[in-house]
Each structure stands twice: as C-alpha cells, then as structure tokens.
PALUM-115383 format. One line per 4 residues: number of its first residue (from 1); their letters; for each residue x, y, z of C-alpha. Coordinates in pm, whole numbers, plus 32768, in hexadecimal, padded with zeros to 4 digits. Example, Ala and Ser with C-alpha at 12.3 -4.5 7.8 and 13.67 -1.06 7.14 Angstrom:
# PALUM-115383
1	AS	84CE,7E3E,830C; 8557,7F96,82CA $
END
This chain:
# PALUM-115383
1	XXXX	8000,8000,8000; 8089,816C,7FAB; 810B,8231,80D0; 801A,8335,810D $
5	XXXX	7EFF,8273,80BC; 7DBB,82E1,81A4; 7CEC,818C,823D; 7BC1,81CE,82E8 $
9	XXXX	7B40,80E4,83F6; 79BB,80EC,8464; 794A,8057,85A4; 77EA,801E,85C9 $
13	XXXX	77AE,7FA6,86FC; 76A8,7FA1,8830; 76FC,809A,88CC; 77E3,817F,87FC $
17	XXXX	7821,81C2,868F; 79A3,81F8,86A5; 7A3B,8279,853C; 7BD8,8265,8553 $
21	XXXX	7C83,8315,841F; 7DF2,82A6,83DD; 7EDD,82C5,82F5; 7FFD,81DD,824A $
25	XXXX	814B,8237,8324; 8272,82A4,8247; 837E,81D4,8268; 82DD,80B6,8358 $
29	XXXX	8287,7F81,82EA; 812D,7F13,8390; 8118,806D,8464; 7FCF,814B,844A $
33	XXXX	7FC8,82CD,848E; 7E9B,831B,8525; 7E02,8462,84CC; 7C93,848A,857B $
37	XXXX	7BAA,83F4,8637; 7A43,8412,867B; 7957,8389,875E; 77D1,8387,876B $
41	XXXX	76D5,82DF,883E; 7620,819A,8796; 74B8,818A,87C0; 741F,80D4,8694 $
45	XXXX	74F3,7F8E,86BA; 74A3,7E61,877E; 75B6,7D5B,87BC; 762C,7DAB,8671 $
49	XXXX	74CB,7DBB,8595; 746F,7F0F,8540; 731E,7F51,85C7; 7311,80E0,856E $
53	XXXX	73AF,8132,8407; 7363,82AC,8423; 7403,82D3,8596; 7534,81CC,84FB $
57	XXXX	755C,82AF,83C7; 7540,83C1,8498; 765F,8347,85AA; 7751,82F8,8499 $
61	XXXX	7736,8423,8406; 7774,84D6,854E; 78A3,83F0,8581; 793C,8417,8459 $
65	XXXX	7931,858E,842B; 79C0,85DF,857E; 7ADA,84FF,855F; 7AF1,8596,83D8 $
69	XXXX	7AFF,86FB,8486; 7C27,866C,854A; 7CFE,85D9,841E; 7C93,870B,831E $
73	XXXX	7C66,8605,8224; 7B58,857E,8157; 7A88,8429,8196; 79FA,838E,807F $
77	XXXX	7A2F,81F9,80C1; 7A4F,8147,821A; 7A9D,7FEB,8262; 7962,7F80,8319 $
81	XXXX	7992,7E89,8484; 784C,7D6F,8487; 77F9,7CB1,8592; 7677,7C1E,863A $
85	XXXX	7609,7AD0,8699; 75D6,7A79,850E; 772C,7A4C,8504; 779F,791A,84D7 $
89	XXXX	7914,7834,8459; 796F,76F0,8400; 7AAE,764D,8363; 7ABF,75E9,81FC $
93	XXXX	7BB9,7513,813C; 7BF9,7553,7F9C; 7CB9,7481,7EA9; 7D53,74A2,7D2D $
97	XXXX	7E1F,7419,7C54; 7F57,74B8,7BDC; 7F3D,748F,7A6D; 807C,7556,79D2 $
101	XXXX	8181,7497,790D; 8296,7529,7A32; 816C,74C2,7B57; 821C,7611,7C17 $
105	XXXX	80C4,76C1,7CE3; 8057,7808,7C57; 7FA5,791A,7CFC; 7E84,78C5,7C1D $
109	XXXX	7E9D,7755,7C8A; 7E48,77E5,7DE9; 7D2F,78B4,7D82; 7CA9,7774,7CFB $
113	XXXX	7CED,76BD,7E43; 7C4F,77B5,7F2C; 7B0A,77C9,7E49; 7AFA,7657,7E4F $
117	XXXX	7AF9,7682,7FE8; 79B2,7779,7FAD; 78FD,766D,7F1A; 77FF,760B,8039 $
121	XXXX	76BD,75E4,80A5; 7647,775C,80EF; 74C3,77D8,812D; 744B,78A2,8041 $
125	XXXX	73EF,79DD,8156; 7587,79B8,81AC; 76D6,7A60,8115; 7857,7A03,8144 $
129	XXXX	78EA,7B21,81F1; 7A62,7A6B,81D5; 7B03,792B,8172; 7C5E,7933,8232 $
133	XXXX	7D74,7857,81E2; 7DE1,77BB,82E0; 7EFE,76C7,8252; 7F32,762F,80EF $
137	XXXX	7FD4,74D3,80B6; 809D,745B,7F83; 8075,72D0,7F44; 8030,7296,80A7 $
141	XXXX	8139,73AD,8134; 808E,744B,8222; 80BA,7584,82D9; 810C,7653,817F $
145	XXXX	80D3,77E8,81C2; 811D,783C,806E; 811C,775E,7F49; 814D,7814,7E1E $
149	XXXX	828C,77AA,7D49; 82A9,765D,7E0F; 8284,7523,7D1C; 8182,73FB,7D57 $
153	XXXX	8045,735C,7CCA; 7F08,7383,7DDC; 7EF8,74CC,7E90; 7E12,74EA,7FE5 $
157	XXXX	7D8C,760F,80C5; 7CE3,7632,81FD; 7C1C,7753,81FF; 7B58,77E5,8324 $
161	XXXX	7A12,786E,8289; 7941,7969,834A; 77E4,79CC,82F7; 76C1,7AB1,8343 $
165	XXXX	754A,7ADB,82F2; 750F,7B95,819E; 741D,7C7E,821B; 74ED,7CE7,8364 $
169	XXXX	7622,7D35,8284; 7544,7DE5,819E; 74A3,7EC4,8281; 75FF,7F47,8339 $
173	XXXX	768F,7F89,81D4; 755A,8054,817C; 756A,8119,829B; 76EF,8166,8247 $
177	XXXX	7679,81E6,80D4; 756B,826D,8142; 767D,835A,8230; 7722,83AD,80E0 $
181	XXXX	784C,82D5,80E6; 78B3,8186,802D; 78D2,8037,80E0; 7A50,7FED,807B $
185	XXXX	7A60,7E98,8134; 7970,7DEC,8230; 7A28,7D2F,833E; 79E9,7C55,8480 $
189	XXXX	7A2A,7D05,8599; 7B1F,7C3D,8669; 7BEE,7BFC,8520; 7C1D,7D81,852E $
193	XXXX	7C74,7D8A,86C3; 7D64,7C6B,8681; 7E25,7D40,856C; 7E37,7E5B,8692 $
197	XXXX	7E8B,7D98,87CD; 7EFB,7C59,8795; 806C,7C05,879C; 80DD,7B10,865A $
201	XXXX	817D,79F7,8792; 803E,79FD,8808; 7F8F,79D6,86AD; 80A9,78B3,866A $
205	XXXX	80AF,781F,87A2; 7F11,780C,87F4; 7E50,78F4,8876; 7CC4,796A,88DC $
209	XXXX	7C7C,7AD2,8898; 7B3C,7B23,8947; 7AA2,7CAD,88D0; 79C1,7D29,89D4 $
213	XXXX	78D1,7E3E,891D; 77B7,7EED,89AB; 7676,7DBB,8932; 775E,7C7F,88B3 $
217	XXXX	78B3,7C21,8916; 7990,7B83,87EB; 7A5E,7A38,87F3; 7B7D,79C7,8736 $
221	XXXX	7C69,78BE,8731; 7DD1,78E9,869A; 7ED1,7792,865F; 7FE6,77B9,8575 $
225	XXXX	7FBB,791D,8523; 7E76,7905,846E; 7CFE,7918,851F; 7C5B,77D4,8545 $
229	XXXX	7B17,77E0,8611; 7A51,792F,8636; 790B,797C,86C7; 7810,7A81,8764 $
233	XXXX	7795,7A58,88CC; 7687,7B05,8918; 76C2,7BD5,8A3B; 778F,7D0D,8A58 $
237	XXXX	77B6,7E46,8B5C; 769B,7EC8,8B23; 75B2,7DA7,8BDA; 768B,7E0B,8CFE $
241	XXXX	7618,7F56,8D06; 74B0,7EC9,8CB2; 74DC,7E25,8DF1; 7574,7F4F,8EBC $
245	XXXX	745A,7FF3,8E3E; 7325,7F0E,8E9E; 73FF,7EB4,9000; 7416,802E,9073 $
249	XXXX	72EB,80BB,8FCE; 73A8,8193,8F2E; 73F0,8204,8D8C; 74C2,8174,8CC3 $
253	XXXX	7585,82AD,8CAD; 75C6,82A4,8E1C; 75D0,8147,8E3D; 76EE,8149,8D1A $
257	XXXX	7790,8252,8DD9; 7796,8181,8F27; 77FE,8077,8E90; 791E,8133,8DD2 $
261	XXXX	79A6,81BE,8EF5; 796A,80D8,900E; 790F,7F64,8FA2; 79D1,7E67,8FC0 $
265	XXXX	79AE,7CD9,8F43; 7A17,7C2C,9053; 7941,7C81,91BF; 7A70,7C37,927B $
269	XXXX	7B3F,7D4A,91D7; 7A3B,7E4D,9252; 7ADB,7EE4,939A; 79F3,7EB8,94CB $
273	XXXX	7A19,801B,9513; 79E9,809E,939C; 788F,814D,9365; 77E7,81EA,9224 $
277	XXXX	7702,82FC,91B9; 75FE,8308,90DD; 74A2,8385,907C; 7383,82C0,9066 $
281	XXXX	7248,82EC,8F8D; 7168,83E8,8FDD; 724F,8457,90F7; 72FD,85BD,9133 $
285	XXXX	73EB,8537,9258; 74F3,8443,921D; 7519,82CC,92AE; 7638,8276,9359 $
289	XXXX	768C,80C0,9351; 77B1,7FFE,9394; 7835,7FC9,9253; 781C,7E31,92A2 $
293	XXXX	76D1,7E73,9250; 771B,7EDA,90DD; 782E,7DB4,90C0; 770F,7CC5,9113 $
297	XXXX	761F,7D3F,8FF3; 7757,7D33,8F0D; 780A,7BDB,8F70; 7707,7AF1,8F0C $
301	XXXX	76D7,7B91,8DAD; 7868,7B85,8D63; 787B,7A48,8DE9; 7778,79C9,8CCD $
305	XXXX	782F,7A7B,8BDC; 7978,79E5,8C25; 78A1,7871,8C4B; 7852,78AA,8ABB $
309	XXXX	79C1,78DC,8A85; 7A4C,7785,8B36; 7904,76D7,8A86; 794A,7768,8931 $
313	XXXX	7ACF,7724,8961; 7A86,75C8,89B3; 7967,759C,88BE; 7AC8,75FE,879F $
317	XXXX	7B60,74FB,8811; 7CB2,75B3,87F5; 7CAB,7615,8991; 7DEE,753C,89DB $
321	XXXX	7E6B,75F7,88E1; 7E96,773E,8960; 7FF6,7786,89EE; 7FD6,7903,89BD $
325	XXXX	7E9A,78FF,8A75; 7D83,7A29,8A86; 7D77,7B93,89FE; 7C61,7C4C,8A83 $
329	XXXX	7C0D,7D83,89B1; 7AF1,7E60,897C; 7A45,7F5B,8A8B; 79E7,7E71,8B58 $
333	XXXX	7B34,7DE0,8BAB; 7B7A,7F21,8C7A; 7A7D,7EC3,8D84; 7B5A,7E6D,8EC4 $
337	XXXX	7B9F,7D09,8EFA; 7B26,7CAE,8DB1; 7C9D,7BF2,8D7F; 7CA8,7B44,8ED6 $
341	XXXX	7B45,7AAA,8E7B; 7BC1,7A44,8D01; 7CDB,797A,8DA5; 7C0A,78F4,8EC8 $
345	XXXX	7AD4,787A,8DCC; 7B98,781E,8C80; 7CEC,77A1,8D36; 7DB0,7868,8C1B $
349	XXXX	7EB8,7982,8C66; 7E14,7ABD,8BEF; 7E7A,7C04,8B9C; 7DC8,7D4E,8B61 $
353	XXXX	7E08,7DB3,89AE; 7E1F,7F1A,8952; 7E7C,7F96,87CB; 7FCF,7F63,877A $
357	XXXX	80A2,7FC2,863A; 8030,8148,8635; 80BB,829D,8606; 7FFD,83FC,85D3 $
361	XXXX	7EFF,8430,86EB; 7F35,82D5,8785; 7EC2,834B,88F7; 7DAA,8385,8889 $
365	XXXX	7D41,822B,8838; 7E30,8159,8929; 7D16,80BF,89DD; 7C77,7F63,89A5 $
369	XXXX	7B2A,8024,8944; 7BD6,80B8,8807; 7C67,7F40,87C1; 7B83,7EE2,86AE $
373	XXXX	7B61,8051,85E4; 7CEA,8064,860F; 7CDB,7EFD,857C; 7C17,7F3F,8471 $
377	XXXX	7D05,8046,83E9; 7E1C,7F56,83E6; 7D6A,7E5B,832D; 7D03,7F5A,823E $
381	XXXX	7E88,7FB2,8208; 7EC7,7E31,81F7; 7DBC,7E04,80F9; 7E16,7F28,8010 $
385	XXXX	7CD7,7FEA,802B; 7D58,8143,8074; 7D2E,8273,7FC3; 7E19,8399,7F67 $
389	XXXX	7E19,8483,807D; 7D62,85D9,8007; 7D79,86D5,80F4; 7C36,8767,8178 $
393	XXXX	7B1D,870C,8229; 7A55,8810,81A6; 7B15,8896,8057; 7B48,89F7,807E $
397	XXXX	7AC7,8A36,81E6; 7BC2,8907,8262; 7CE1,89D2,819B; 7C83,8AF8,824B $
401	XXXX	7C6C,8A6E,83A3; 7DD7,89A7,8392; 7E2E,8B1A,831D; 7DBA,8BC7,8484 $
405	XXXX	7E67,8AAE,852A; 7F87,8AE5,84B1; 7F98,8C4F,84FF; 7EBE,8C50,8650 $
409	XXXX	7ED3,8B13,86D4; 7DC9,8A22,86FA; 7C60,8A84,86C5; 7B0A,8A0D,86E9 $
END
C-alpha cells in the first residue's frame, strides 16, 4: 500500500459508533498514523442488528465528521467492523490439481484452491463475509504458509469461512451509504481487534481473544498464526449496566456511570469500607451503598459471560491448545477484576489488549475500547483499500481553518 494512503475504520457498535482515521506511516512497514477520531453514542443497534436506520445513519455521520474535523481530510470510503448473533464460522478444506507441464503452484492455482474451499452448503438468506486460509499442503506436506513457486501435483487449503445473515449485512451497509460514504471492506470484528492487539507469538503459539463490546462480546481462536474458531456471545457491558440499572433503580446513564467508576467483578475486591453515590429514579438526593452492593449485581453477570468463553473454548476443541492464553479487549475489559475472574473461570493466563503498531494521535485511542476501530484501520492498510490523502474536511473552509491554526493556534 502507498505511504500516505488514508484507511478509514467504522465501528458500529452498541453503545458507540467510534470512526478512527489513519494514515499509511512513511517509512514503517506495518505502522499506521492515526489522524482523528470520533465518537458518537449508538442507539439504533441491538447486539449488532440495526434496529433504527435513521438514528444509525444519523450516528455515523456524527462520528465520522468530528473525527474528519480532527484529521482536515476528506471521508469518502470506510472499512466497515460486523458483528451480531447471525454470525457464524466453520472450517473448510479445498483441493486441485496442478496441471502445468513444470507442476510449479501459481498464484492462480491458489485462487482456484481457495474457491474450491467456498464450495459449501450455504442458506440462501446467508453471505460469506471471509474465507481465511489457514494452511495449504503440497502432496500431503502440510503446514505450507505460502505455496506459490513450490512444485507438486495436489494442492490443499484449510480455510476458516465466516458468515452472516443477508439482510443484517445489508441493512448496516445501507445505513453507511445512506451517511454518504462507500463501504470499502466489511470485516468481523475480532479479526480487526486481533490485527490491533494481538502479538504474532501469541497468534503462532495459540491463543483466545475475547472482545468485550457494549451488547455482544467477540471470540476468536488463533493456532499457527492464522484464526481458526470465531464466534459471537451474546452478552456484552451493557447487560451489566442493564442490571446496575434495574438493581439500584436508577438510569442507565447513572447506572453506567456507577459502574464506570466504582464496580468491580469480583465482590471480594470491593473494600469493606468503600461506599458509592448515586441518584436514583425520581429522586433529588443521592444514595449512599457499600460498593459490595454494586459488585454483587455485577459478579454474577461477568461470571456468565466468562462461562460462554470456557464453553465455547471447549466446544473448539483447540482449548489444550492455548499456550499464549487470553487477551481481553474491548470496553468492558476495563471493569476491575475482570482479569482475575478470566483466569479463575477459563484457567488461561490473561492479559488486558490495547492497539499496538500506531503513530499520529495514538493516545488518543490506546485503550481496549478503541481496539477494534484501531483494528479496522490496519486491516484496511493490510488489504490495500486506502485512498490518496486529500487534504480537507470541508474543501475551502478546512484550508482556511488549518490556515488560523497555524497563525493563532488551535481553534474551535
């Protein structure tokens, strides 16, 4: 990909819209620049579905023009993160026959393999969303990354091949055009986290990567560098604040901001002596509690969450597999004691994944929550669908502002 070359990553999530603009770093290999953010409360999507196009369309386009006021440049395509219960994998196996006089494995010979691996029984109402290779053999020679100009007569991939339901992936690209811009790439959503947090030992050696997000949390397994199990549980963050909210009587605002500042995932990491405020519904005064209390309402629901991840390991069948253990990403990995529980209800070493591999603005998206947008820039870079950068947000009025700034200093 040229150097310079603007990606665009769109999350669409529960609770937030998150819009990360980056930019190809000169002289890098693999590094992304970013350039803006933007961030905008979700409200028409439901574990993933959109459920409100108008307030969607609306979001994105909030999102996407504040972080386009921060990088003066122009957004015209994104590279779009899916994810929702419809989601669904499964492993696939193609096979050819090289043909050629020489029998030396073209790149077209692999094209031919990989469509051979798409060749399965599909539903009518679904759509392929990617068909990874995971490992090609030669005449039985397995463990091949890279096949082309090696010599033999029966080439084989694995593929991992994810799906979704037609009308689901239609509806979030609609609300994308519908915000003026064009759908450059769709992606699953933990495939982008992994390009932002995971480490390549951990990819090689085996490793879970578990996305917490605000309605679904998303699973992946990585062996041998490439992504071999993947799934969508369905409970995030934001049925923990549900449950702040219907245990205190309180909004999900404040409940959210209790939860935020004072919850914890584990009761006994709640000090005996710590108390919370808060306001309930209705009320004018606040509510003092020991803040055991809001551990209780929050335990039981992480601790069902984390269940889903050992039974969804296990259901793999790769779990003794997994030297490099857990990466917890995503808002609701920031939750106190959300770590100590992983380790305590999956067995795994776990570790907390923030975006790695970025330049520009990077403090402004080094926490897990920024994971998958971050992501989805670098699999944009990886995947060659950037754009020439073209300064200005807004044409002439960008032009002028980047003007002021740089004779007054920053400006509004």
């Amino acid at each position: 990909m040229a150097k310079g070359d603007i990606v665009v990553g769109l999350d669409i999530g529960t609770t937030k819209i998150c819009t990360v603009i980056g930019e190809v770093a000169e002289g890098t290999a693999g590094r992304v620049d970013v350039l803006g953010v933007g961030l905008s409360p979700s409200q028409g999507i439901r574990r993933g579905v959109v459920v409100d196009i108008d307030t969607t369309v609306r979001a994105i386009e909030d999102s996407v023009q504040k972080a386009q006021r921060m990088a003066d440049v122009d957004v015209r395509s994104v590279v779009v993160g899916v994810t929702g219960e419809h989601i669904a994998s499964l492993n696939s196996r193609g096979v050819i026959a090289i043909t050629h006089a020489d029998r030396e494995v073209t790149q077209e010979d692999v094209d031919r393999v990989l469509d051979n691996s798409r060749v399965i029984v599909l539903p009518p109402d679904r759509d392929i969303i990617h068909y990874i290779p995971r490992s090609y053999s030669i005449d039985g020679q397995n463990g091949i990354r890279s096949p082309v100009g090696m010599s033999g007569t029966r080439l084989e991939v694995e593929t991992h091949i994810v799906t979704g339901a037609k009308t689901f992936l239609e509806n979030v690209a609609k609300c994308v055009q519908r915000a003026g811009l064009h759908v450059a790439d769709t992606v699953l959503e933990p495939i982008a986290t992994a390009e932002a947090v995971l480490m390549e030992s951990e990819r090689d050696l085996g490793v879970v990567l578990v996305d917490i997000g605000g309605g679904t949390s998303d699973l992946a397994i990585f062996i041998g560098g490439e992504i071999c199990h993947s799934a969508v549980l369905p409970v995030g963050g934001y049925y923990v604040t549900k449950d702040i909210s219907a245990g205190l009587r309180t909004t999900l605002e404040e409940a959210e901001r209790v939860k935020t500042a004072h919850g914890s995932a584990i009761v006994a990491l709640a000090g005996e002596a710590e108390t919370f405020s808060f306001t309930r519904l209705g009320a004018h005064e606040t509510t003092t509690l020991p803040t055991r209390i809001l551990a209780e309402i929050i335990e039981p629901r992480m601790n069902e969450l984390l269940q889903m991840v050992r039974h969804e390991v296990n259901r793999s069948n790769y779990a003794g597999l997994l030297p490099a253990g857990l990466v917890l990403s995503g808002g609701g990995a920031l939750l106190r004691g959300t770590k100590e529980l992983a380790v305590e209800m999956t067995g795994l070493p776990t570790r907390i994944g923030s975006p790695t591999g970025i330049g520009g603005l990077s403090e402004s998206v080094g926490g897990p929550s920024y994971a998958t947008a971050v992501g989805l820039v670098q699999f944009g870079g990886k995947a060659q669908v950037g754009i020439p950068r073209r300064e200005g947000a807004g044409g002439l009025m960008a032009a002028i502002r980047k003007w002021m700034r740089n004779i007054f200093g920053r400006i509004d």
